[in-house]
N, C-alpha and C positions, 0 to 999 in steps of 0.2 A: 504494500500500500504506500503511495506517495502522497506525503503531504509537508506540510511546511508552518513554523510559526515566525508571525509576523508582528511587529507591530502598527496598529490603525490607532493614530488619536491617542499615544500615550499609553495604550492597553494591548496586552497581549493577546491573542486568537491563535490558534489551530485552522491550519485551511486543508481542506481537502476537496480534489477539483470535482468540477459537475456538483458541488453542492451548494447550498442556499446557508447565509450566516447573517444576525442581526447585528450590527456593530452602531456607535455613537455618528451621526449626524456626519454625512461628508455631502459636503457644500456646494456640489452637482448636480447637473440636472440627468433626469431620471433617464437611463438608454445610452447613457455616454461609457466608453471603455477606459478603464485607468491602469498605471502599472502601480506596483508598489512597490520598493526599492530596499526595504528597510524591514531586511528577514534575519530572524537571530539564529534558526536550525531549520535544516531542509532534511529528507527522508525520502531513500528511492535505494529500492530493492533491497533494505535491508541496513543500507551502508546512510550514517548520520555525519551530517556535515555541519560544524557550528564555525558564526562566526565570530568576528572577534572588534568589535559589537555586531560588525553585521556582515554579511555574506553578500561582496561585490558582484559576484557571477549571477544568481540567483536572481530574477524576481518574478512576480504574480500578475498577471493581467483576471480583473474582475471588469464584472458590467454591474454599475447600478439599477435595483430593479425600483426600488420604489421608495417612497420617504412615508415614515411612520410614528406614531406617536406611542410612549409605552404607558403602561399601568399609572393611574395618579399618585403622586406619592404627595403624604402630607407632614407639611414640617408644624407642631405645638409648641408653642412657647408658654411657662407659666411661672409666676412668683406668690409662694403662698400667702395669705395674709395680705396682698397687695390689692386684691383685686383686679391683678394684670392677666390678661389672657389673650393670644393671639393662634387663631387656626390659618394657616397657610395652606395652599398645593400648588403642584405644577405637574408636568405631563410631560417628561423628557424624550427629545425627538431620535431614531434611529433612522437608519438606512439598511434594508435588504438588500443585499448584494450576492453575484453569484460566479463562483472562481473558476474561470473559462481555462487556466493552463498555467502552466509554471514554464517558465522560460529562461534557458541554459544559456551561456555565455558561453561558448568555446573559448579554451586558454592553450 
């Protein structure tokens, strides 16, 4: 099994191609092909390649599928005896994206 982790936005992912992964909000429109550059271990037949932060040869072509919203989360704030009390939320955005191929670097 070939697959690769990456980082998107500060956060580490697992990609593995032909499949679908929800990751933070990238700031494209929807249908467009991106590479991503910035792989910290790659995996193919067996044999583990790390880099050292990251792995020149390597990178990812995804396609963005669609921009989403996730679950609400809500932030409370309280102080007892105060009388103070504040209910917040917000709906943090995602992007489905789907990992079309990994792409070698001949050296």
């Amino acid at each position: 099994m070939t697959y690769a982790i990456a980082n998107i936005k500060d956060k580490q992912f697992k990609l593995v191609e032909n499949k679908y992964i929800y990751v933070p909000y990238i700031s494209e429109n929807v249908g467009k092909k991106i590479l991503l550059n910035q792989i910290f271990l790659f995996s193919k037949e067996g044999k583990l390649f790390l880099g050292n932060p990251f792995l020149e040869e390597i990178s990812v072509k995804i396609e963005i599928l669609q921009h989403v919203k996730g679950k609400k989360i809500f932030i409370f704030k309280k102080k007892r005896r105060k009388g103070y009390k504040v209910k917040n939320g917000f709906r943090p955005l995602f992007s489905k994206i789907k990992i079309i191929s990994f792409l070698e670097k001949k050296q």
